[in-house]
N, C-alpha and C positions, 0 to 999 in steps of 0.2 A: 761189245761184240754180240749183238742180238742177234734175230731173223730179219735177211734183208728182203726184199721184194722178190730178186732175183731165186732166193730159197723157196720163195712159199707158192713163184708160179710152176717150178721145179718140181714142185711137191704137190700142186694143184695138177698138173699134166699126168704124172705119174698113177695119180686115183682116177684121174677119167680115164688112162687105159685099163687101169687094172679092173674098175666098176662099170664103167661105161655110163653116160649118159643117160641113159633111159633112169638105170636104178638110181644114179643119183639123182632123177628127179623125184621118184617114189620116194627116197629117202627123207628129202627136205618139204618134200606134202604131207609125209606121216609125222615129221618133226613139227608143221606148224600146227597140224589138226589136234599134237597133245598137249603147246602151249597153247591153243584158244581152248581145249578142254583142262586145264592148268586153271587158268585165268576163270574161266565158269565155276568152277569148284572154290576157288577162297572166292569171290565177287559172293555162291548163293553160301556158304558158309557164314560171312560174313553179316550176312542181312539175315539168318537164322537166331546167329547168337544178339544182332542186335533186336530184333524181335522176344526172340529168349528176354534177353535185360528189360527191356518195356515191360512184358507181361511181371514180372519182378518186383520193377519199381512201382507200379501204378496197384493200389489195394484195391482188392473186389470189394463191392457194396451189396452186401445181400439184403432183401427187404428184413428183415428181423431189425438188424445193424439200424435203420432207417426212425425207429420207432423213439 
């Protein structure tokens, strides 16, 4: 016994009167703008830490070292 179709257009009608349309379009433009700002934050995180790790792994050669 789930949600049938019949329930969730029921329940889909019910919010457009109560919100109306307009908001729920603000709604679901402010929801995509903070998963693509979501997604930009682990994507530059991500290339941070791997940068972090490079500098890490790879040893500095100073002229002294050289000699």
């Amino acid at each position: 016994m789930g949600i049938s179709i019949q329930h969730l257009l029921l329940t889909l009608i019910i919010i457009i009167l109560v919100f109306g349309t307009k908001r729920l379009k603000n709604v679901g433009a402010d929801l995509g703008d903070a998963i693509k700002g979501f997604r930009k934050a682990i994507k530059d995180g991500t290339e941070e830490q791997e940068s972090k790790d490079q500098n890490i792994s790879e040893p500095k050669v100073t002229p002294k070292d050289q000699d």
